[in-house]
C-alpha positions in Angstrom: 10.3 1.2 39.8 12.3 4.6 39.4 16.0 4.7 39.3 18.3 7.1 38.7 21.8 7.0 36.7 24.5 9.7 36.1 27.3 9.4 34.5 29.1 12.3 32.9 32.1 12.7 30.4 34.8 11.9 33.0 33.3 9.3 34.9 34.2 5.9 34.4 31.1 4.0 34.8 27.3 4.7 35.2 26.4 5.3 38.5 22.9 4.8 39.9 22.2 7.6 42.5 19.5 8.0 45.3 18.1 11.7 44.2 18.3 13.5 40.6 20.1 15.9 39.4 21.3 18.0 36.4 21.9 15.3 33.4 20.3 12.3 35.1 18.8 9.4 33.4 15.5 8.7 35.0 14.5 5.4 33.9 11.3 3.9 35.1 10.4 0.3 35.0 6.6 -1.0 35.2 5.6 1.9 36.8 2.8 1.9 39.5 -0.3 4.6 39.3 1.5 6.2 42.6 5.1 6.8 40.8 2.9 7.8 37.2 1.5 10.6 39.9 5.1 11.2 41.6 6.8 11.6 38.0 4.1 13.7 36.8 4.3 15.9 39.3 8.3 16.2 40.2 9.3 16.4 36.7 5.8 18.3 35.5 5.0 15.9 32.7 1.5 15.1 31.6 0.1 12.6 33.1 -1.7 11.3 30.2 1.6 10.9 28.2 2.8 8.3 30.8 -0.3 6.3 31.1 -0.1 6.1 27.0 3.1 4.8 27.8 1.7 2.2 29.8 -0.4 0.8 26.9 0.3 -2.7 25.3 -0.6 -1.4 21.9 0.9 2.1 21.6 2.3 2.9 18.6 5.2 5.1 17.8 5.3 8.8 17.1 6.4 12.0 18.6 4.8 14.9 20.6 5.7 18.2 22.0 3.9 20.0 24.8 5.0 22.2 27.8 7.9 22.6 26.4 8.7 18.2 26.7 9.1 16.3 23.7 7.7 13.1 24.2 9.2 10.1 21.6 7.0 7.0 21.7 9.1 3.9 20.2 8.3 0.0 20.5 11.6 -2.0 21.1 12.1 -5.6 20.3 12.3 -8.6 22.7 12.2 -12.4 23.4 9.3 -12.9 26.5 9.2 -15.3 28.9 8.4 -18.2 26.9 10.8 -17.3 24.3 8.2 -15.7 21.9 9.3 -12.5 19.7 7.2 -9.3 20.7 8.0 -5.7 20.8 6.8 -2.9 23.5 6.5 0.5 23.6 9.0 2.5 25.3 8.4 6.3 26.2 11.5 8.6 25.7 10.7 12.1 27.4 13.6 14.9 26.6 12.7 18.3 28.0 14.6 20.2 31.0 17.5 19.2 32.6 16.7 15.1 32.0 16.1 12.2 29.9 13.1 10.2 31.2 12.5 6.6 29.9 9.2 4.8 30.5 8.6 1.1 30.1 6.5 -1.8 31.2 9.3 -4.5 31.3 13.2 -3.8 31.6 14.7 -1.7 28.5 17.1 -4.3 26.7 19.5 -1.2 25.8 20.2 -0.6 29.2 21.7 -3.9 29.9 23.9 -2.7 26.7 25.0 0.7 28.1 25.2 -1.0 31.7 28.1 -3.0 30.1 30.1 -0.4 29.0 30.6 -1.1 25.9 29.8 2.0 24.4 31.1 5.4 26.1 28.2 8.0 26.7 27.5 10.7 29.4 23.7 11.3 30.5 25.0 14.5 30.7 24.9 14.6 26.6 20.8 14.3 26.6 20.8 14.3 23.0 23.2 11.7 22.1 21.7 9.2 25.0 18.3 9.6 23.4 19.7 8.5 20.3 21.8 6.0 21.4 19.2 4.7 23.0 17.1 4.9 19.7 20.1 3.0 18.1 20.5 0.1 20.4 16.9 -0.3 19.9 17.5 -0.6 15.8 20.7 -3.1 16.0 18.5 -5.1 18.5 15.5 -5.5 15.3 18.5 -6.0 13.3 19.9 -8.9 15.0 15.8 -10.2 15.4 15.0 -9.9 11.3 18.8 -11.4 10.6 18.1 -14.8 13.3 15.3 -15.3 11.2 16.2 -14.9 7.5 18.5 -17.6 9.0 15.3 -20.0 10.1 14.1 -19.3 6.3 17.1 -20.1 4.8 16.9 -23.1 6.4 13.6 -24.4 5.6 14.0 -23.6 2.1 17.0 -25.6 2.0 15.0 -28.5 3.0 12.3 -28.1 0.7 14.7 -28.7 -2.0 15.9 -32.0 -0.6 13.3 -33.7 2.7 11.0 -31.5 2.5 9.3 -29.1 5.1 7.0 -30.7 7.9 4.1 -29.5 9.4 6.2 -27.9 12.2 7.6 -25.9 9.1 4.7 -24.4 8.1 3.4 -23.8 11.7 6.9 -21.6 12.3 5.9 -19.6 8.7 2.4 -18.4 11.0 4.9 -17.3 14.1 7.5 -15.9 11.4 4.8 -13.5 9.6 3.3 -12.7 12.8 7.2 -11.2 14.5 7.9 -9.7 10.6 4.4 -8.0 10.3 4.8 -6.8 14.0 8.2 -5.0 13.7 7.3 -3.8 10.4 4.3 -2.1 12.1 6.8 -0.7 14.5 9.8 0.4 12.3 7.3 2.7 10.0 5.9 4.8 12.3 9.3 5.5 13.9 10.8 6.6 10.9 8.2 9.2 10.6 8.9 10.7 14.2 12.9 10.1 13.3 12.1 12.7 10.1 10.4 15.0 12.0 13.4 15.1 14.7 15.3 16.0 12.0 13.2 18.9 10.6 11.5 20.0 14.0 13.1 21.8 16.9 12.2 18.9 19.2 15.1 17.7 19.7 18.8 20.2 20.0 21.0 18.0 17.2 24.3 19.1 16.4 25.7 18.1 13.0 27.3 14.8 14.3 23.7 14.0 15.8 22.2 15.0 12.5 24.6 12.3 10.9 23.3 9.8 13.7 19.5 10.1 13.0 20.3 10.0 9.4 21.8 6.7 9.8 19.1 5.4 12.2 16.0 6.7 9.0 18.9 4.5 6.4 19.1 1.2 9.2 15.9 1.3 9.6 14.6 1.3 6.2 17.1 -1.6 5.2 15.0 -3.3 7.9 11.9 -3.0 6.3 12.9 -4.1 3.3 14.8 -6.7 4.7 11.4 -7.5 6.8 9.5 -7.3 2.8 12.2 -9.9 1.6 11.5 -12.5 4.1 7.6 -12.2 3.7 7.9 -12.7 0.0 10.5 -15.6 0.8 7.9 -17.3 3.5 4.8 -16.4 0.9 6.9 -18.0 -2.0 8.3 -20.9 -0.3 4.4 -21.6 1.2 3.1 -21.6 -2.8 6.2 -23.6 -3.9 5.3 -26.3 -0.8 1.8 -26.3 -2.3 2.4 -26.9 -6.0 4.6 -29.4 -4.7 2.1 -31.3 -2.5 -0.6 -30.7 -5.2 2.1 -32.1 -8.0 2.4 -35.3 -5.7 -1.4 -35.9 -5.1 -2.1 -35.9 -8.8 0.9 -38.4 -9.4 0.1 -40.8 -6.6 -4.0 -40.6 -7.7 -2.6 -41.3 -11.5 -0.2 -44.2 -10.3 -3.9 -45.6 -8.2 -5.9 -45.4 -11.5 -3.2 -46.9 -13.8 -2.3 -49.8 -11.2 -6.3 -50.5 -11.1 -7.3 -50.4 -14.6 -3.7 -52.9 -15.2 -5.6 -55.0 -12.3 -8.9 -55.0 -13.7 -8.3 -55.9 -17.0 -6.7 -59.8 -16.6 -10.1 -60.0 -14.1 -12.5 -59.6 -17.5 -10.9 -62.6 -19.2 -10.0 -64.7 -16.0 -13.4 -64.0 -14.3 -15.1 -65.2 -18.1 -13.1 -68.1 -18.7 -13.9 -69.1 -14.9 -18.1 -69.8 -15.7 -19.1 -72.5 -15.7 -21.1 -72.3 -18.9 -19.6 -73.8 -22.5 -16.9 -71.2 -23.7 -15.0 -71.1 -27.1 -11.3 -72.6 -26.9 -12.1 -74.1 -23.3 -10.2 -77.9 -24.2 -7.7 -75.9 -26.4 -4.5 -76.9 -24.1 -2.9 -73.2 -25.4 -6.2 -71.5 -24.4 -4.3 -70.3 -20.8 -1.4 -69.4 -22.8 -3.5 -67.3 -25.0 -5.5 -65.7 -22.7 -2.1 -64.7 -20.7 -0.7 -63.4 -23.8 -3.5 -61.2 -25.1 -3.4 -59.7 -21.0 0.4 -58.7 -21.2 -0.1 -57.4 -24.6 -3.3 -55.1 -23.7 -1.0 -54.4 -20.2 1.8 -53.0 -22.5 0.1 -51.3 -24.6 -1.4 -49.4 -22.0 1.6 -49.1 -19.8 3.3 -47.5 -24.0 0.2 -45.1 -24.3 0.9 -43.7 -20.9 4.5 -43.4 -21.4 4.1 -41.6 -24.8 1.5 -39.1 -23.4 3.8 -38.3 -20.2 1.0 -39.4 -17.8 3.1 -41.2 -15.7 
């Protein structure tokens, strides 16, 4: 799918229009091999640029050739089934337009489609970077929903406990941390050499802006460290815990069976039937019951005293 949007410092809203022109927004959605031709050819782009664009697994970084500048980013989202993932997104800045390419819908443009923030596709620069900056806030708002979720499960683990479910979340939660850390790297590095390279025209005020995206975006990745340190910790603390509790319950087993098994030696020889010392003695049962508590005690003291139990 290929649309086209204008909108320029006086218009009130962006506008989608049937054929390009000077300052348009070309953004293409899941593109087809026949529009990767068509776009190639009207806008003489490489063809080979787009189809990298079409790949699952791109990762970010920047290229310049024909006198394009190609910016390969990965975005954040929540799929179908309500899974975190991220995809790339191609941002192509050369001529008279900005061209996006992406496999699903771009989340920033249902931000800009809003309104809420004034821009012009007319000012190429500062739509590719407000575009770059709806794409930060939006791994900003993913890392912060779920430094929440940790929060949370720590909490419990210092009062019910974390279930099974818990720990099964940690796997998902290191999976969506390691994956936008993997993203966020790589586009610092092509954010620093926008700011040293001539692929990009930035005036002072844009300079500002990418400097402030390189600063976001390394709070997120130490934010992202934070919470994988958190999850790692709260994973070692859960198993000490268990561990702790395993060796109590298995202590508590031992003591309650050797307290059980020691009445049994006397009971189990006073019950032969064989001649035994004491056996018409009327206080023998009374003796025999005494010398068990005592031995039980003294065990039950010797535990106590050495902090077994």
């Amino acid at each position: 799918m290929i649309k086209y949007y204008y909108k320029n410092t006086t218009s009130p809203e962006l506008t989608e229009i049937s054929e390009p022109k000077k300052g348009t927004w070309v953004y293409v959605e899941t593109p087809t091999d026949a529009e990767v031709v068509q776009l190639a050819k009207q806008f003489k782009l490489e063809s080979g640029n787009l189809e990298d664009a079409r790949d699952e697994d791109e990762m970010p970084r920047l290229e310049r050739q024909d006198g394009q500048t190609y910016i390969y980013v990965r975005f954040a989202y929540r799929n179908s089934q309500g899974d975190l993932s991220t995809m790339p997104l191609l941002i192509v800045f050369g001529g008279e337009y900005v061209i996006t390419v992406s496999r699903i819908r771009l989340p920033a443009l249902d931000h800009l489609m809003r309104g809420r923030t004034p821009f012009a596709t007319t000012q190429r620069s500062k739509l590719v970077l407000l575009i770059l900056s709806q794409i930060s806030d939006q791994y900003d708002g993913f890392i912060n929903r779920i430094s929440r979720q940790i929060k949370s499960i720590r909490s419990r683990l210092r009062s019910t406990g974390i279930t099974n479910k818990d720990l099964l979340d940690f796997v998902t939660i290191e999976d969506d941390l390691n994956e936008f850390q993997a993203s966020l790297q790589p586009t610092n590095a092509a954010l620093r050499r926008l700011l040293v390279g001539k692929q990009l025209p930035l005036f002072d005020d844009d300079h500002d802006i990418v400097e402030d995206l390189l600063l976001n975006n390394e709070q997120s990745i130490e934010a992202i460290r934070s919470n994988l340190l958190s999850v790692s910790n709260i994973r070692d603390a859960y198993s000490a815990i268990s561990s702790n509790n395993l060796n109590r319950t298995i202590t508590l087993l031992t003591l309650a069976t050797i307290l059980v098994a020691l009445p049994n030696v006397f009971f189990g020889m006073f019950g032969m039937n064989v001649p035994l010392p004491f056996q018409d003695a009327r206080w023998a049962f009374a003796a025999i019951l005494s010398v068990n508590v005592l031995l039980i005690a003294a065990i039950i003291f010797y535990v106590r005293k050495k902090r077994i139990i």
